[in-house]
N, C-alpha and C positions, 0 to 999 in steps of 0.2 A: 352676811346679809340679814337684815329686820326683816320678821313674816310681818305681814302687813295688817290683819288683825291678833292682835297679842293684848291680852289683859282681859278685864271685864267688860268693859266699856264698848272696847269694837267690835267684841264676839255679838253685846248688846245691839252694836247699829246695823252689824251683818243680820243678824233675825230681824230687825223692821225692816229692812231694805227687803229682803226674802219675802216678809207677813206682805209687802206694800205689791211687791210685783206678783203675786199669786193676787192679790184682788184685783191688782188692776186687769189679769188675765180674764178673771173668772166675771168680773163686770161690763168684759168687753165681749165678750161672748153672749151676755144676759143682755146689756142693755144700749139700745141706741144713744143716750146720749154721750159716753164715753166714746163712741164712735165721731158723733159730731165733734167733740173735744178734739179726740185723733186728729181728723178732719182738718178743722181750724193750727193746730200745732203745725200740720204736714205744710200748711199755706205758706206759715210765717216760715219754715224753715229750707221753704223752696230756694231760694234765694241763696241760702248759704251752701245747698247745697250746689247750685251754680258755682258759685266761689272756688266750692273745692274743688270742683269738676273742671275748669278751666286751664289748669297749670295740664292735665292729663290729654287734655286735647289738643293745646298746645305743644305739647311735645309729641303728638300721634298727628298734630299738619306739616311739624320740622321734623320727621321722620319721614313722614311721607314726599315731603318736597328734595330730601336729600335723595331719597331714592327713585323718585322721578327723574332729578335731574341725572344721576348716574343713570340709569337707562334710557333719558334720550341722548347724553355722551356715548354710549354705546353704541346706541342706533344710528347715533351722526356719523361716527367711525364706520360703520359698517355702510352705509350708505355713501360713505367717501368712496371708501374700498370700491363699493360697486362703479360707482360712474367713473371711478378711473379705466375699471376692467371694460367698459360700455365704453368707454371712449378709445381704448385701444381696439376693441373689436370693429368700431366706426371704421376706425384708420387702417385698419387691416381689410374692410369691405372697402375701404374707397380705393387701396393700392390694388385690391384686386378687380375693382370696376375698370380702373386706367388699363391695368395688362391687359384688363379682356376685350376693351374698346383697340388698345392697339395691335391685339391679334386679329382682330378680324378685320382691323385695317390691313396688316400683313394679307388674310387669307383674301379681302379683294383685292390685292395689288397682286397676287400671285396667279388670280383669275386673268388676268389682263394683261399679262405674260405670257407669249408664246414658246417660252422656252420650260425645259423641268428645272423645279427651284428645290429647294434643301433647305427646310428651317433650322438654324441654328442659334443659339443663345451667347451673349457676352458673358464671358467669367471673368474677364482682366481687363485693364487699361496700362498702357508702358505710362512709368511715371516720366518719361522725362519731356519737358515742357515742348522740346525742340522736335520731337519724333508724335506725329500722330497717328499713334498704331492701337490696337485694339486685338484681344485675343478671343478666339470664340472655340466653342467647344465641339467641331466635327475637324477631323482630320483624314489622312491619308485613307482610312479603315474604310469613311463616308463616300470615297470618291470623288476627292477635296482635293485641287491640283492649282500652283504656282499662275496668277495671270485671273483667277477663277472671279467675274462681277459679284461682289455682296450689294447690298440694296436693303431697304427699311420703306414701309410705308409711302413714304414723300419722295423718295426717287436713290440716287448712286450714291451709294458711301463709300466706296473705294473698291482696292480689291486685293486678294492675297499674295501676300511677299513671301509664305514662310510654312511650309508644312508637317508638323510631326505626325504621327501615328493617329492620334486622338486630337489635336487642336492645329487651328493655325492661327496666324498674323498676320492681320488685315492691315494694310495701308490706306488711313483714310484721304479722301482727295484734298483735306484742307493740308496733306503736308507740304512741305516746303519743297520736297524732289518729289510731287505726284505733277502728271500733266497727262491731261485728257482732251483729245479732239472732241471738239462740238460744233451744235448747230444749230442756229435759232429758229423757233417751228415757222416763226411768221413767213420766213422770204426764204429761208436755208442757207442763210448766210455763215460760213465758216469759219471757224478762230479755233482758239486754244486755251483752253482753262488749265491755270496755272494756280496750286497751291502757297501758300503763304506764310502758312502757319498761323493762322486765325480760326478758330471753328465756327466764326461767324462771318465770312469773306474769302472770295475767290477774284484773281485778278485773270483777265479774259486780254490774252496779248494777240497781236497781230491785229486789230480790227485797224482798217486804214481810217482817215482822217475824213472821209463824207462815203464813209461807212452807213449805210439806214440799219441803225440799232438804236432800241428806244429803253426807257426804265419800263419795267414790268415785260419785258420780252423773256420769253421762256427759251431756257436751254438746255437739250437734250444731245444726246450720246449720237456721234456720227461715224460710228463702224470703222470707221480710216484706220484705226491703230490695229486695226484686228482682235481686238482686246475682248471689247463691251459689244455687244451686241446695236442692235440700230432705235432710236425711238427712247430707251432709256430718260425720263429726265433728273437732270442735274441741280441745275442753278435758275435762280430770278434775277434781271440785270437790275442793279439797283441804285446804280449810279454813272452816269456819260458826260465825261470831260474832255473839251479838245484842245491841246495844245499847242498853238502856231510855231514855237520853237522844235514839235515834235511830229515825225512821219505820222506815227501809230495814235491813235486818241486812248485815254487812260478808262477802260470800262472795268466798271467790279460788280460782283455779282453775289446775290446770300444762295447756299446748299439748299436742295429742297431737302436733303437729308435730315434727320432729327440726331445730327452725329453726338450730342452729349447725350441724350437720354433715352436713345433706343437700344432698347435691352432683349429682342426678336430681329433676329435678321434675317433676309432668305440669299439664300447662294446659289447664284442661277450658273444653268450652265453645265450641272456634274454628270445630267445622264447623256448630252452629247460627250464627255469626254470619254465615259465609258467606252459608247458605240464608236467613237474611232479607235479606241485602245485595241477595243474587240475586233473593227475592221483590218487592224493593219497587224495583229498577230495571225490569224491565215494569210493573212499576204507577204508574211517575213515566211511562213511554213511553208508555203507552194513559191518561194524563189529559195528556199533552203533544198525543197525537194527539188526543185530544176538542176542546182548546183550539182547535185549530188547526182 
């Protein structure tokens, strides 16, 4: 590499450049009008110094806009995040508004029952499409016995086929081998509700052919089977056909049950079974003790 002043000549222009700027120092210091001079030069050089400034700022607004944009990418992510989490928690308050609205439908329908009731919950459904049964989670342990009325809010869902230790199997009334005597509140007209295997329909046999049964006539449980107890309701008539080729007229009926989507059930019934268990074990001991 060439040093940059080498010879006579530009060791020469190195000391008037040197001689030039010590005056201009010392002139600037002494007297204003080198100042004005200043002044005037700073004017015209304004400009260029814009120019250069420009490319700097330029790249400090496309820095600043890439990085803007990464954090509100960030912030949009994170703000997704949230209203997904806010909208599950929605959905988790609205399943839990529904339970608590149908539990305290359970607990006034359980007012309005003269019998002792046992809440019990669904844990299963039988898959098979022919058998409408349902399994709930009090059993033998509860004082849960064969024959026992279940019921939901809106009226009879069937009743127990099946008891283990900890659960049974409810037969609901739409199956196809359930049948329940009833009775319509209006006149106390008696029939038989007969399942179908529909969860939305009940066929009501026996009504004769000038039968007074109307649509909208309400049908409750009429103790005849020994089963249900009296006043229970069941069913809405919601259809009346007569047929002249037929004895019987063809009436069908909707559950008041909520049989696909009640998930609280009460089981009425368990604390009479107890007191007869309990009545009739001293009455087996004082004919054991007579025996004897």
């Amino acid at each position: 590499m060439k040093p940059i002043f080498r010879g006579g000549l530009p060791r020469l222009s190195l000391l008037l450049l040197l001689l030039g700027a010590l005056t201009l120092v010392i002139a600037d210091l002494r007297g204003d009008s080198v100042r004005s001079i200043r002044s005037a030069i700073s004017v015209i050089l304004t400009p260029v110094q814009w120019l250069v400034d420009i490319p700097t700022g330029v790249a400090d607004d496309i820095s600043s806009v890439l990085i803007d944009r990464a954090a509100l990418l960030k912030d949009n992510n994170q703000l997704r995040s949230n209203s997904i989490l806010l909208e599950k928690k929605v959905q988790q308050m609205m399943i839990l508004r529904a339970e608590n609205v149908r539990l305290r439908e359970l607990l006034n329908a359980s007012a309005k029952i003269d019998d002792q009731v046992l809440l019990a919950e669904l844990i299963g459904v039988n898959p098979d499409p022919f058998q409408h049964q349902i399994i709930l989670d009090k059993g033998s342990e509860d004082g849960i016995f064969i024959g026992q009325p279940v019921l939901d809010a809106g009226g009879v869902m069937g009743q127990v086929v099946e008891v283990s230790l900890y659960t049974n199997r409810t037969m609901l009334v739409t199956d196809g081998r359930h049948a329940l005597p009833v009775e319509v509140v209006r006149n106390g007209m008696r029939a038989i509700a007969l399942g179908k295997g529909s969860h939305g329909e009940l066929d009501i046999t026996h009504v004769a052919d000038n039968a007074d049964i109307r649509v909208g006539d309400l049908l409750v449980t009429s103790a005849l089977a020994g089963r249900f107890p009296y006043g229970y309701p069941l069913a809405k008539i919601i259809s009346v056909e007569r047929d002249p080729s037929r004895k019987f007229m063809i009436v069908k009926a909707k559950p008041a049950a909520r049989l696909d989507n009640s998930r609280y059930v009460l089981m009425v019934g368990e604390a009479e079974q107890e007191t007869s268990s309990m009545s009739e074990q001293p009455a087996a001991k004082a004919t054991a003790g007579g025996d004897s």
